[in-house]
C-alpha positions as CSV (number, residue, x, y, z in Angstrom):
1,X,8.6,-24.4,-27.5
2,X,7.0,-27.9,-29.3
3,X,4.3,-29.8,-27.4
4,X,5.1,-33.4,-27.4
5,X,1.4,-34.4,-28.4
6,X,-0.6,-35.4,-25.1
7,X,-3.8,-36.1,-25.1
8,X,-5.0,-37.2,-22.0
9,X,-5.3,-34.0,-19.0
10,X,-3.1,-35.4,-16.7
11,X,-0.9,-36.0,-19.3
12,X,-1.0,-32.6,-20.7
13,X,-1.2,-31.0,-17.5
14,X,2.3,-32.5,-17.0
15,X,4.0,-31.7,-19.9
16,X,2.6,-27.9,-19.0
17,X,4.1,-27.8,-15.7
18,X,7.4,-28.7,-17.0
19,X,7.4,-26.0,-19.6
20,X,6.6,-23.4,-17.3
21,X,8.8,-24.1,-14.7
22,X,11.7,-23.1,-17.2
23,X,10.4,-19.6,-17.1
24,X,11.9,-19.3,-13.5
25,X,15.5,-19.8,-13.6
26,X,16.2,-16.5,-12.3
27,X,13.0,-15.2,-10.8
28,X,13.3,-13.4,-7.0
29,X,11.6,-15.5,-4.4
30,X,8.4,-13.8,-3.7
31,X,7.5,-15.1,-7.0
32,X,9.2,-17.9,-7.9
33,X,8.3,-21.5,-8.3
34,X,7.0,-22.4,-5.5
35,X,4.5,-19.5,-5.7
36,X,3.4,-21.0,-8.8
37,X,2.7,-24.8,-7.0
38,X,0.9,-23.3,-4.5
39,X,-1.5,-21.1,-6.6
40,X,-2.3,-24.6,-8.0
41,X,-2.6,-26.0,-5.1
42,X,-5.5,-23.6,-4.1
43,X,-7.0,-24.4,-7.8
44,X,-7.5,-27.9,-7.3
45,X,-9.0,-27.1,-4.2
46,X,-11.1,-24.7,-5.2
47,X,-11.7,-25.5,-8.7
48,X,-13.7,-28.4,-8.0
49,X,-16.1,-27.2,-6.3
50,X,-16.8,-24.0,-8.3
51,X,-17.3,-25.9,-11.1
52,X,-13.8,-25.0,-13.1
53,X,-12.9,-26.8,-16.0
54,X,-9.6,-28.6,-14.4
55,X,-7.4,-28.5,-17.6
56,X,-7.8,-25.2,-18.5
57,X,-7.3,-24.0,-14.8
58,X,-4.5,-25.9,-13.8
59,X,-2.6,-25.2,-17.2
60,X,-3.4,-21.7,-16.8
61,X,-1.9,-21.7,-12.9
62,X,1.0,-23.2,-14.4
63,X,1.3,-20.6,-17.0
64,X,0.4,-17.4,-14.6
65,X,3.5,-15.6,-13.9
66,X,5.7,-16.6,-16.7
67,X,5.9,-13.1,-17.6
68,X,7.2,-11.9,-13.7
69,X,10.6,-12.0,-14.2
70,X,9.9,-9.1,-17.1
71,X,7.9,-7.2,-14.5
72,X,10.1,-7.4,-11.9
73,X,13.3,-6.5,-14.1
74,X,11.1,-3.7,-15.8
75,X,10.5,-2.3,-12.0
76,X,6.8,-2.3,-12.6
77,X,6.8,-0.9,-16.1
78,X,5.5,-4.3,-17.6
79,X,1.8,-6.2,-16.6
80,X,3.0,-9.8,-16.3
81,X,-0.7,-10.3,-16.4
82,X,-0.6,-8.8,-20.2
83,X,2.8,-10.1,-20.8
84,X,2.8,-13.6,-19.9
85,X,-0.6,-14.5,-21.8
86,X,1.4,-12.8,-24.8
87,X,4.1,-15.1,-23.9
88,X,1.4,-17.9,-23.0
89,X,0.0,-18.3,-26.9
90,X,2.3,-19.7,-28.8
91,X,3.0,-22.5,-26.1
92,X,-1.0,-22.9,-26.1
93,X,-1.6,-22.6,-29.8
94,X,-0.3,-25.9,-30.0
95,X,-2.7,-27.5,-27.3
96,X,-5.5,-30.5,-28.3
97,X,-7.8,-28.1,-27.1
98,X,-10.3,-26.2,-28.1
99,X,-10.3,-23.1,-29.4
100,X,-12.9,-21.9,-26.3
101,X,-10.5,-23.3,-24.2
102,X,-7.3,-21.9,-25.5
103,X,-9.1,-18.3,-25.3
104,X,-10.4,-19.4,-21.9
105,X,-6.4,-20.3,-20.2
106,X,-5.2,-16.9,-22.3
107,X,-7.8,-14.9,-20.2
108,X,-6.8,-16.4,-17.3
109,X,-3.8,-15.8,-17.2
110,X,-3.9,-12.0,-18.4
111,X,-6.7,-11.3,-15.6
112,X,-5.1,-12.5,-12.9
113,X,-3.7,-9.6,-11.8
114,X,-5.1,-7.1,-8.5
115,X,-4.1,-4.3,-10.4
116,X,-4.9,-5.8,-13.9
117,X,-8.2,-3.3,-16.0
118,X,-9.6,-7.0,-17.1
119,X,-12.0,-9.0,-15.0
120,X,-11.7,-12.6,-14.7
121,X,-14.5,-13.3,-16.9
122,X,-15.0,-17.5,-16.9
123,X,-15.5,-20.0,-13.7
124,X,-11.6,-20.2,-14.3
125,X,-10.1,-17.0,-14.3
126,X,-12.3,-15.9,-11.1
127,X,-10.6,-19.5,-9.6
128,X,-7.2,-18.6,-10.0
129,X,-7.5,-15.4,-9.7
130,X,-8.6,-15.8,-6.2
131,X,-5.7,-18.7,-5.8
132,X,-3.2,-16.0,-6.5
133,X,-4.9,-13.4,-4.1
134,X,-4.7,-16.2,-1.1
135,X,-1.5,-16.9,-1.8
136,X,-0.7,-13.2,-1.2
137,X,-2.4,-12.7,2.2
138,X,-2.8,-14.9,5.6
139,X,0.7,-16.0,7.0
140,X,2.7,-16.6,3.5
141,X,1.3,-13.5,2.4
142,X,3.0,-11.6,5.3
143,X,6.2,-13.3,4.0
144,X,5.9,-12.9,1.0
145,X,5.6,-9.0,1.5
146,X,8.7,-9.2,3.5
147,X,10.6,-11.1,1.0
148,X,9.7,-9.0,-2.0
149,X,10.8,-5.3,-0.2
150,X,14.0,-7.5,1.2
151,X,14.8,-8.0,-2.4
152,X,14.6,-4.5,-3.8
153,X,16.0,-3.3,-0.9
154,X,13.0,-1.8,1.0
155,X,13.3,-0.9,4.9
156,X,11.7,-2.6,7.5
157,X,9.2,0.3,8.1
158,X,9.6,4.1,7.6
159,X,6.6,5.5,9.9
160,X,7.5,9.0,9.1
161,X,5.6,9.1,5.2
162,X,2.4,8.1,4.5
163,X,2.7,4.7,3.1
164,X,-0.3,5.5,0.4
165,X,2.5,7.7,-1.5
166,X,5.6,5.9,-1.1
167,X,7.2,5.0,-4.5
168,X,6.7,1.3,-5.7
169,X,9.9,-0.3,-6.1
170,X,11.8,2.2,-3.7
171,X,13.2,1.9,-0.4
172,X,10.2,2.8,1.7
173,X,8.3,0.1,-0.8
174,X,8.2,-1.8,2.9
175,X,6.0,-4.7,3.6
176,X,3.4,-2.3,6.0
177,X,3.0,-0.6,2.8
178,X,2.2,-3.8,0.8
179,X,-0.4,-4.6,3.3
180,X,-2.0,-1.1,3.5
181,X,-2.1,-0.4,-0.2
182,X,-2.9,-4.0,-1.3
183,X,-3.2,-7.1,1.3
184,X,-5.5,-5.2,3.5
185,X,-7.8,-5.2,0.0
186,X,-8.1,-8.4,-1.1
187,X,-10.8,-10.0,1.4
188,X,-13.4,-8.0,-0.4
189,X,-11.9,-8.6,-4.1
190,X,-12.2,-12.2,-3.8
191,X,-14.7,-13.9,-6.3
192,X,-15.5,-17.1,-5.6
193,X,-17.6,-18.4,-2.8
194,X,-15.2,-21.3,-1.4
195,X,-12.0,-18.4,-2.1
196,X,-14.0,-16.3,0.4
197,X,-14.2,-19.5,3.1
198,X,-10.6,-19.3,3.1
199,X,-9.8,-15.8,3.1
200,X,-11.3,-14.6,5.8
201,X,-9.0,-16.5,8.2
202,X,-6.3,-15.5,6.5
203,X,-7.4,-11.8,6.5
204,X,-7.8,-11.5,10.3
205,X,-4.7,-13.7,10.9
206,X,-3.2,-10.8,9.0
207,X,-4.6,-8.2,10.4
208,X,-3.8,-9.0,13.7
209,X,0.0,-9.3,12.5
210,X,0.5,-5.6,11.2
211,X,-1.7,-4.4,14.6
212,X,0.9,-6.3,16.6
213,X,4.0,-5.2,13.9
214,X,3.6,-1.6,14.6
215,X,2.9,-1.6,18.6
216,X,6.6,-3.5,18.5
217,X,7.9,-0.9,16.5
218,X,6.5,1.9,18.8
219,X,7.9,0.0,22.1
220,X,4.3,-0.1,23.3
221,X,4.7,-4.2,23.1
C-alpha cells in the first residue's frame, strides 16, 4: 500500500492509522478496532512518561494486530505477533524514518504478544506491549474474555474439567479459563513502571469479579 509522503509525526501518524484500520473489515470484536484505539490510548499515556519515542510507538499500536484476523481464522495456528510485523514491512519500508526506527516499530509489533518467544526489547515495545496487556485485564478485559469465547462459541463455564487443559478455541475455551490461564498472569508480566500503576487496580478489580462469578455459579451468592 503507497505512503502518500508525510513528513511531519502527526502527519504520518495519521496517514498510519488510516492504513491500518483497513486491516479490520471483518475482524471479531474482541479484537477489532476499537481494541486497537485503546491500546493507543494507553501509549500516549504511558509513552510519555517512559521516555518512548511517540512516532514509532504510536505507528507501531496502529499496526499491532493487523495480522489477527489470520490468527483468529487460523484457530491459533498463526502468531499475529510474527505475522503482522511480516505484514507490517512493506507498509513501513516506505516510512521517512530511519532505518533504527523502522527495525524498532517491526519489533514492536512482533513482541507484543503474552505468548510471543521475543521480548520487547526497546522503551517502545515494553510500552505497548504493556498497553495491549491492560487492555486485556481490569473491567474491559473481563469483557473482552466474554466476547471472544461468545464468538467461537465457548460456554459460560464448564466447572467439571480443569480449565488448565481445556482446548483453546473449543467449547469449554470459556472466559474463567482466559482468566486462569492468562488474565490472572499479566500483573506480574507488565514491564513498565507507570503500566504497573495502572494494573494493579485493574488486577484486583478482576480478581474480585471471577471470586464473585463462580460463588453465583455455585448458588452460594
Amino acid at each position: 500500500m503507497k505512503i502518500a509522503n508525510p513528513t511531519d509525526h502527526e502527519s504520518l501518524v495519521i496517514r498510519i492509522k488510516k492504513i491500518a484500520k483497513t486491516y479490520f473489515g471483518g475482524a471479531r470484536g474482541s479484537h477489532d478496532w476499537e481494541h486497537t484505539l485503546r491500546v493507543c490510548r494507553l501509549c500516549e499515556r504511558i509513552g510519555p512518561v517512559e521516555g518512548a519515542d511517540m512516532q514509532v510507538l504510536l505507528i507501531a499500536a496502529y499496526l499491532h494486530d493487523i495480522g489477527r484476523t489470520d490468527q483468529d481464522t487460523s484457530n491459533g495456528a498463526i502468531c499475529h505477533g510474527e505475522k503482522g510485523a511480516r505484514m507490517a514491512e512493506p507498509i513501513v519500508d516506505q516510512l521517512p524514518l530511519s532505518d533504527t526506527q523502522k527495525q524498532n516499530i517491526l519489533h514492536c509489533i512482533k513482541s507484543h504478544r503474552f505468548r510471543s518467544n521475543g521480548e520487547p526489547k526497546t522503551p517502545e515495545a515494553r510500552v505497548l506491549f504493556d498497553a495491549d496487556k491492560l487492555d486485556a485485564i481490569g473491567a474491559v478485559g473481563v469483557a473482552r474474555a466474554y466476547l471472544f469465547a461468545g464468538e467461537i462459541g465457548a460456554c459460560l463455564h464448564n466447572p467439571d474439567i480443569d480449565v488448565e487443559k481445556a482446548i483453546p478455541y473449543s467449547k469449554d475455551d470459556t472466559g474463567f479459563r482466559e482468566f486462569k490461564v492468562k488474565l490472572c498472569k499479566i500483573n506480574d508480566r507488565i514491564l513498565t513502571r507507570e503500566g504497573r500503576k495502572l494494573a494493579r487496580e485493574r488486577h484486583a478489580f478482576m480478581e474480585h469479579f471471577f471470586n464473585r462469578f463462580l460463588e453465583e455459579y455455585e448458588g452460594k451468592r
